[in-house]
CHARMM-style PDB file with segment names, atoms N, HN, CA, C and O in Angstrom:
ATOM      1  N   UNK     1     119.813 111.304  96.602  1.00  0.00      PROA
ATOM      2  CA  UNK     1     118.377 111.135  96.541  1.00  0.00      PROA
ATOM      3  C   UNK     1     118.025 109.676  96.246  1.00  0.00      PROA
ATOM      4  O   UNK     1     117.034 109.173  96.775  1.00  0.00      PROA
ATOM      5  N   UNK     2     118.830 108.968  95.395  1.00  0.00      PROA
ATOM      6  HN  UNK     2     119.635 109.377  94.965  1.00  0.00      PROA
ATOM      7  CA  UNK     2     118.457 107.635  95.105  1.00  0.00      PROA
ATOM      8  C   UNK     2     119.105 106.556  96.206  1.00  0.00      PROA
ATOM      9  O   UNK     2     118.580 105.539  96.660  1.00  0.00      PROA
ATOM     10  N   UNK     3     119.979 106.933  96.388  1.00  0.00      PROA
ATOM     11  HN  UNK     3     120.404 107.759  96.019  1.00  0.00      PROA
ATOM     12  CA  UNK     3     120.459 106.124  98.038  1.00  0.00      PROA
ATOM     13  C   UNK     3     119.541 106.473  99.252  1.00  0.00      PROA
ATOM     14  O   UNK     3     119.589 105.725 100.229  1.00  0.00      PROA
ATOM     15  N   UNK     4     118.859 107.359  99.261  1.00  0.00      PROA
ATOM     16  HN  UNK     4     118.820 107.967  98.468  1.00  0.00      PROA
ATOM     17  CA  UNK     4     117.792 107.561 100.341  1.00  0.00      PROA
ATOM     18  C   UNK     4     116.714 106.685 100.162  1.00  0.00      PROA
ATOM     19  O   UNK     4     116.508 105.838 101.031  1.00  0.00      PROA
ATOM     20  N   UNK     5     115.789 106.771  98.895  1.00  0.00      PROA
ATOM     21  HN  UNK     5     115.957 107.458  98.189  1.00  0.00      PROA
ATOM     22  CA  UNK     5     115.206 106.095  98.386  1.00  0.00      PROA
ATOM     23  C   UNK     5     114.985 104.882  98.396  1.00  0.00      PROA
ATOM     24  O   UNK     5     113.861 104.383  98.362  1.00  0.00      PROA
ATOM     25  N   UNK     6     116.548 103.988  98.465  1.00  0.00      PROA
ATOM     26  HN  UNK     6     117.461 104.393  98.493  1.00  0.00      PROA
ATOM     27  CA  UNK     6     116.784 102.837  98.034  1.00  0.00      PROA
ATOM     28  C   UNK     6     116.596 102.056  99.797  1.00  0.00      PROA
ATOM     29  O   UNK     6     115.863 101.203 100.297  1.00  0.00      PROA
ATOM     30  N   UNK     7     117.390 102.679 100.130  1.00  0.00      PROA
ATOM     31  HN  UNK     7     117.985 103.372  99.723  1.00  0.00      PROA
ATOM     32  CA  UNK     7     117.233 102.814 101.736  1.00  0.00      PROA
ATOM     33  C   UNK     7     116.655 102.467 102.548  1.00  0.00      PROA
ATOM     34  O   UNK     7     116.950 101.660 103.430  1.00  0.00      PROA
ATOM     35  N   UNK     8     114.915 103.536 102.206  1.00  0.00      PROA
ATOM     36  HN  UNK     8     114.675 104.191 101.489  1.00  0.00      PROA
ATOM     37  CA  UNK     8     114.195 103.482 102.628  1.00  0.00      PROA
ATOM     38  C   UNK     8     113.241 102.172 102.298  1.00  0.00      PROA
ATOM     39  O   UNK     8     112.608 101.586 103.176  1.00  0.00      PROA
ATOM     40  N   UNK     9     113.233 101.839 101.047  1.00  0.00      PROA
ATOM     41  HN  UNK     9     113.748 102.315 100.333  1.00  0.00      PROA
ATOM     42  CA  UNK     9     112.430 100.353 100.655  1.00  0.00      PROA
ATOM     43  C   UNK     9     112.979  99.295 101.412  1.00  0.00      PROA
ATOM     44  O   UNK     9     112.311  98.425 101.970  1.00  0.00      PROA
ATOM     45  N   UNK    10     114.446  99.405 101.421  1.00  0.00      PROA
ATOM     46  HN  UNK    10     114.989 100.112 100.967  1.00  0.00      PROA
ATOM     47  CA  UNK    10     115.073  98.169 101.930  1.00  0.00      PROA
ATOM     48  C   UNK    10     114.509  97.983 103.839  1.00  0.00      PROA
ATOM     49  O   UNK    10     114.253  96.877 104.315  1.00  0.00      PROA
ATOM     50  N   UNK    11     114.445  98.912 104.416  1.00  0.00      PROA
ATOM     51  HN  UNK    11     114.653  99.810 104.029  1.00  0.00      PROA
ATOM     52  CA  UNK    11     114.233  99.097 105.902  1.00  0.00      PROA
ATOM     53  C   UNK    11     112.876  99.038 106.032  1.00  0.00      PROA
ATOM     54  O   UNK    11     112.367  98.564 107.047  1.00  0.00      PROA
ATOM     55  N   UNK    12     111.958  99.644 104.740  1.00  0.00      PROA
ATOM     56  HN  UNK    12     112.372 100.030 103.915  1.00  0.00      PROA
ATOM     57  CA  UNK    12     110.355  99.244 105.260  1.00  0.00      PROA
ATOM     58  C   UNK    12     110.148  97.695 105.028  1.00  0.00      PROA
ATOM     59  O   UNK    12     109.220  97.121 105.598  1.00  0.00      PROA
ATOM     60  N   UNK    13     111.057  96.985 104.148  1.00  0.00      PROA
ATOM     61  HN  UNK    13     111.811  97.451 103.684  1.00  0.00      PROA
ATOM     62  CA  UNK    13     110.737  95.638 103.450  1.00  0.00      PROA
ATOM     63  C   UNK    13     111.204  94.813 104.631  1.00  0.00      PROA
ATOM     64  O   UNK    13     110.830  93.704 105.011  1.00  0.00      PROA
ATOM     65  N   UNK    14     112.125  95.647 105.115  1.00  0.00      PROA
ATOM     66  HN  UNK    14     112.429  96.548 104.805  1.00  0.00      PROA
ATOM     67  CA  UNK    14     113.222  94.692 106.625  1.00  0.00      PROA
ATOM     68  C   UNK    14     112.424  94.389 107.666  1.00  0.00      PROA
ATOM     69  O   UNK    14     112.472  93.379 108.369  1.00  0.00      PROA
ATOM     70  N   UNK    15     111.208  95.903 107.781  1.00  0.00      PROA
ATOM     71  HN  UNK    15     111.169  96.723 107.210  1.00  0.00      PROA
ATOM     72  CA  UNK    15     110.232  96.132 109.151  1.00  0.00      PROA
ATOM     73  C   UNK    15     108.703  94.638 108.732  1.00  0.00      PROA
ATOM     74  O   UNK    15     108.323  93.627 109.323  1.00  0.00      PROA
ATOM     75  N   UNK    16     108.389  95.196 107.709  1.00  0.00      PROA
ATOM     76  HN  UNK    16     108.698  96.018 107.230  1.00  0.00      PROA
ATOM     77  CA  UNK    16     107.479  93.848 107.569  1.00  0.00      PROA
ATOM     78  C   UNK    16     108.133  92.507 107.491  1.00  0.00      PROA
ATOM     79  O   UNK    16     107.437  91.668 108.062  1.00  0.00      PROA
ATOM     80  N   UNK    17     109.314  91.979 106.943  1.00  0.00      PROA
ATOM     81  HN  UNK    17     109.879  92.661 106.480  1.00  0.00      PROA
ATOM     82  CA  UNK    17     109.867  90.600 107.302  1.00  0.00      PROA
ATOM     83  C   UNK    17     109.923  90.628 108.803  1.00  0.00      PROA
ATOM     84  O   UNK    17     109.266  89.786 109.414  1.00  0.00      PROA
ATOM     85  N   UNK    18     110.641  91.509 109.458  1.00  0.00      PROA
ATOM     86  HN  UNK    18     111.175  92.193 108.961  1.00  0.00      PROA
ATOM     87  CA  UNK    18     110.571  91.164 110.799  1.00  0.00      PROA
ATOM     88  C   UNK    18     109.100  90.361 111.485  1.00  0.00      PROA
ATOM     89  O   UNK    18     108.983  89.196 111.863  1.00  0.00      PROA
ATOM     90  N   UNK    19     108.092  91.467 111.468  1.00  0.00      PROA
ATOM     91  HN  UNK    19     108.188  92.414 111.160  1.00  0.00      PROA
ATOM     92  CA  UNK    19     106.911  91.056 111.698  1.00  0.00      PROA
ATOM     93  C   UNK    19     106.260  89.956 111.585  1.00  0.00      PROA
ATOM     94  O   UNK    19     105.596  89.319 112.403  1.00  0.00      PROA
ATOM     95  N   UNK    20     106.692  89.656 109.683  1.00  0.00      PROA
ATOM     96  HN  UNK    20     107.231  90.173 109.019  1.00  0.00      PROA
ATOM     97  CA  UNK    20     106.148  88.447 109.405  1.00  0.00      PROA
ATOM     98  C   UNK    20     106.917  87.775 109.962  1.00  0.00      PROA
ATOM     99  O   UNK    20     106.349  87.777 111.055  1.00  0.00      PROA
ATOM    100  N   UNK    21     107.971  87.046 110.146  1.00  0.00      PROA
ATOM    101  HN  UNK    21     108.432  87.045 109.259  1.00  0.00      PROA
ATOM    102  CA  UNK    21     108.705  86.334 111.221  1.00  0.00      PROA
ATOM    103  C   UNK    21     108.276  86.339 112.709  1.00  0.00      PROA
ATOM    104  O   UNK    21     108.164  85.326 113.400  1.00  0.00      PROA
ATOM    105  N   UNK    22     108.063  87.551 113.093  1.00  0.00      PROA
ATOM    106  HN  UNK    22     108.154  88.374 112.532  1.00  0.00      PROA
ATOM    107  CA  UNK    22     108.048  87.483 114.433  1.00  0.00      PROA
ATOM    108  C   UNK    22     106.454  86.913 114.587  1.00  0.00      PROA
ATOM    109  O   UNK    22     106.344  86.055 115.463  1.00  0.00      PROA
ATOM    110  N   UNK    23     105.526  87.172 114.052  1.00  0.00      PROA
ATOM    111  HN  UNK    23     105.616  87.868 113.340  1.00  0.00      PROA
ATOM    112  CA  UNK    23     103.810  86.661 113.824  1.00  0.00      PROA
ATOM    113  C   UNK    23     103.797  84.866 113.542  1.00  0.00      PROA
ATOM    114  O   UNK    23     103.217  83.906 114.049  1.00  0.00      PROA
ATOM    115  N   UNK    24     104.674  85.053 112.567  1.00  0.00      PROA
ATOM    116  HN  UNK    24     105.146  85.832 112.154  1.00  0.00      PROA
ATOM    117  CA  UNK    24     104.902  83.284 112.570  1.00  0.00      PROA
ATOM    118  C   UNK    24     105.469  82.961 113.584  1.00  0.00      PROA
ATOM    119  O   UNK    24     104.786  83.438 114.491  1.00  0.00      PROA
ATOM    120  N   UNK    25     106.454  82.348 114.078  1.00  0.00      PROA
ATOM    121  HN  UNK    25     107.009  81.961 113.342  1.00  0.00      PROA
ATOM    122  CA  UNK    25     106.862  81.880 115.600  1.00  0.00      PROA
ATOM    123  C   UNK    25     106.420  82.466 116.587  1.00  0.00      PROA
ATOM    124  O   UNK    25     107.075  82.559 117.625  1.00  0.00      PROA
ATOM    125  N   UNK    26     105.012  83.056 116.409  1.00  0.00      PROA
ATOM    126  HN  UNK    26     104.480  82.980 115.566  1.00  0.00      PROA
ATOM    127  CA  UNK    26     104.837  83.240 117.920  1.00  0.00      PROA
ATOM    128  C   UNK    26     105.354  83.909 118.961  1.00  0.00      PROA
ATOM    129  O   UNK    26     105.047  83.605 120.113  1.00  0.00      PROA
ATOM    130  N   UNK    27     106.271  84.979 118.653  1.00  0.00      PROA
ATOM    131  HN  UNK    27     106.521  85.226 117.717  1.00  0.00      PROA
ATOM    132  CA  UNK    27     106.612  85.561 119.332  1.00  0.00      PROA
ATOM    133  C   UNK    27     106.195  86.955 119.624  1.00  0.00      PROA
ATOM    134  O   UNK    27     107.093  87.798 119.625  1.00  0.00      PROA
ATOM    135  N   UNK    28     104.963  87.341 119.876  1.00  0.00      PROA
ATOM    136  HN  UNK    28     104.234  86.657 119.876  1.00  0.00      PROA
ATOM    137  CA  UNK    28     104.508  88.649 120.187  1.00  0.00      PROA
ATOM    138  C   UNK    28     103.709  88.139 121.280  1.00  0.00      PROA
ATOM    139  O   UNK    28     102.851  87.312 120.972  1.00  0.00      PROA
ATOM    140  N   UNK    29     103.786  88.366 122.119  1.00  0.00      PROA
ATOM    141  HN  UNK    29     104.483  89.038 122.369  1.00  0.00      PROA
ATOM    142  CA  UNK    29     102.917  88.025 123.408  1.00  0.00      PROA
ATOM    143  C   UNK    29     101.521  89.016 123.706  1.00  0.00      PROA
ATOM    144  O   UNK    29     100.541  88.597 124.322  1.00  0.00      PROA
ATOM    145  N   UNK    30     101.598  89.944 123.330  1.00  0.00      PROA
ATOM    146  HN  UNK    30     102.394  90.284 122.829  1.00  0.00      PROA
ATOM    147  CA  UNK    30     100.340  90.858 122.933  1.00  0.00      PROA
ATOM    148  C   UNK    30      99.022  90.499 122.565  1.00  0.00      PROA
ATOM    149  O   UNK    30      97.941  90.785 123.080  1.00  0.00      PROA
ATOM    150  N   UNK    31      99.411  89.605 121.267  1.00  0.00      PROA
ATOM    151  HN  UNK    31     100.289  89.372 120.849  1.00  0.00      PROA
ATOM    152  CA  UNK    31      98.055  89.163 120.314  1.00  0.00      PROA
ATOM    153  C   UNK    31      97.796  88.206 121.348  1.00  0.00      PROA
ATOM    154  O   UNK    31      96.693  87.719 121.099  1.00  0.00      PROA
ATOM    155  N   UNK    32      98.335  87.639 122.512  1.00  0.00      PROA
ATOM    156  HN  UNK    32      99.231  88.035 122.715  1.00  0.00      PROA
ATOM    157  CA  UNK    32      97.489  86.715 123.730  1.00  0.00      PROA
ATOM    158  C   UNK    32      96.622  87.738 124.565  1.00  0.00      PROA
ATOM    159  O   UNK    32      95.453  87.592 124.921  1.00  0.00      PROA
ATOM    160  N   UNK    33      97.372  88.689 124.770  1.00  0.00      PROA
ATOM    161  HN  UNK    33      98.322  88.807 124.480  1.00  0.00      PROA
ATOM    162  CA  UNK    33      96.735  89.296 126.175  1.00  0.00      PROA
ATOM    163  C   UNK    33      96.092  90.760 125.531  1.00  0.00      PROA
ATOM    164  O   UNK    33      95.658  91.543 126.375  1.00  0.00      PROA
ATOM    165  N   UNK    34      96.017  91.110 124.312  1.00  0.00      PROA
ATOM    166  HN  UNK    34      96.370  90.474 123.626  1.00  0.00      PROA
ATOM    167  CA  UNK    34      95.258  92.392 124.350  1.00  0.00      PROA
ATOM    168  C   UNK    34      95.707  92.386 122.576  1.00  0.00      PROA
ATOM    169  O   UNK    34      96.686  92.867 122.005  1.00  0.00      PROA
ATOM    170  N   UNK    35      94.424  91.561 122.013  1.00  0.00      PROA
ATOM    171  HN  UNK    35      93.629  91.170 122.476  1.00  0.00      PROA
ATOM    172  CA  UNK    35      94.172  90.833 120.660  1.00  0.00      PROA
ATOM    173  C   UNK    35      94.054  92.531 119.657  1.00  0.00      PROA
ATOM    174  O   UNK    35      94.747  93.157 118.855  1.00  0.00      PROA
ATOM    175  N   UNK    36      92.375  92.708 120.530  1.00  0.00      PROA
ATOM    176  HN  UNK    36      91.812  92.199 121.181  1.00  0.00      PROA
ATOM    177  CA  UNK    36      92.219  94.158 119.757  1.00  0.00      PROA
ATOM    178  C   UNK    36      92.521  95.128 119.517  1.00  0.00      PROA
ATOM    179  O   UNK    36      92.202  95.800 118.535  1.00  0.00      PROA
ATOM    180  N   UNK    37      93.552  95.522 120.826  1.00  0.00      PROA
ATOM    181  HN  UNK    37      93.810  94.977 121.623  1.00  0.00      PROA
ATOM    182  CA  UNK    37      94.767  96.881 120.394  1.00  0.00      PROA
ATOM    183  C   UNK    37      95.451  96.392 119.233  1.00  0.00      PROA
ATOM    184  O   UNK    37      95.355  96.926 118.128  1.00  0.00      PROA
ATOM    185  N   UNK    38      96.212  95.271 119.510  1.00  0.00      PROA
ATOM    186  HN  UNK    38      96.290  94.838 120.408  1.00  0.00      PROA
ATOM    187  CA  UNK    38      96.884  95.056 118.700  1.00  0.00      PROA
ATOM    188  C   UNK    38      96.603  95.254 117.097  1.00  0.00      PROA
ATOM    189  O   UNK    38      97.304  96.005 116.418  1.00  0.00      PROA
ATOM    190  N   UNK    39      95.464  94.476 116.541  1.00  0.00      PROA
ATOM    191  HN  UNK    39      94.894  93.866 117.092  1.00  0.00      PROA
ATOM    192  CA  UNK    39      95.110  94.512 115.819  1.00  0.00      PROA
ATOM    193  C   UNK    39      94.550  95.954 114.681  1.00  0.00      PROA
ATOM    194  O   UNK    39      94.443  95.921 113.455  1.00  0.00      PROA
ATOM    195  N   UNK    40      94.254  97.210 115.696  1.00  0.00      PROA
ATOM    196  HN  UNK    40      94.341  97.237 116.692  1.00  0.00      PROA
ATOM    197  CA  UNK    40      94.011  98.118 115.221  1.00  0.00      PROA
ATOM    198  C   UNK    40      95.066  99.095 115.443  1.00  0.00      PROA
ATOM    199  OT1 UNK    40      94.971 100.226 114.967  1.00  0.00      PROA
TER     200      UNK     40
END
């Protein structure tokens, strides 16, 4: 139960660094061509 747990923080914390990385360099081509999907 606590290795699931632990797990799971580490992989949601992994999914937002990604993002924030990927948002900084510019690499989502989306927020060019279709801002407001994205955004919501």
């Amino acid at each position: 139960m606590t290795f699931s747990a632990i797990f799971a923080i580490i992989v949601g914390v992994g999914m937002i660094g990604q993002w924030t990385f990927s948002f900084a360099t510019k690499q989502i081509p989306e927020i060019q061509s279709e801002p407001i999907w994205i955004w919501f």
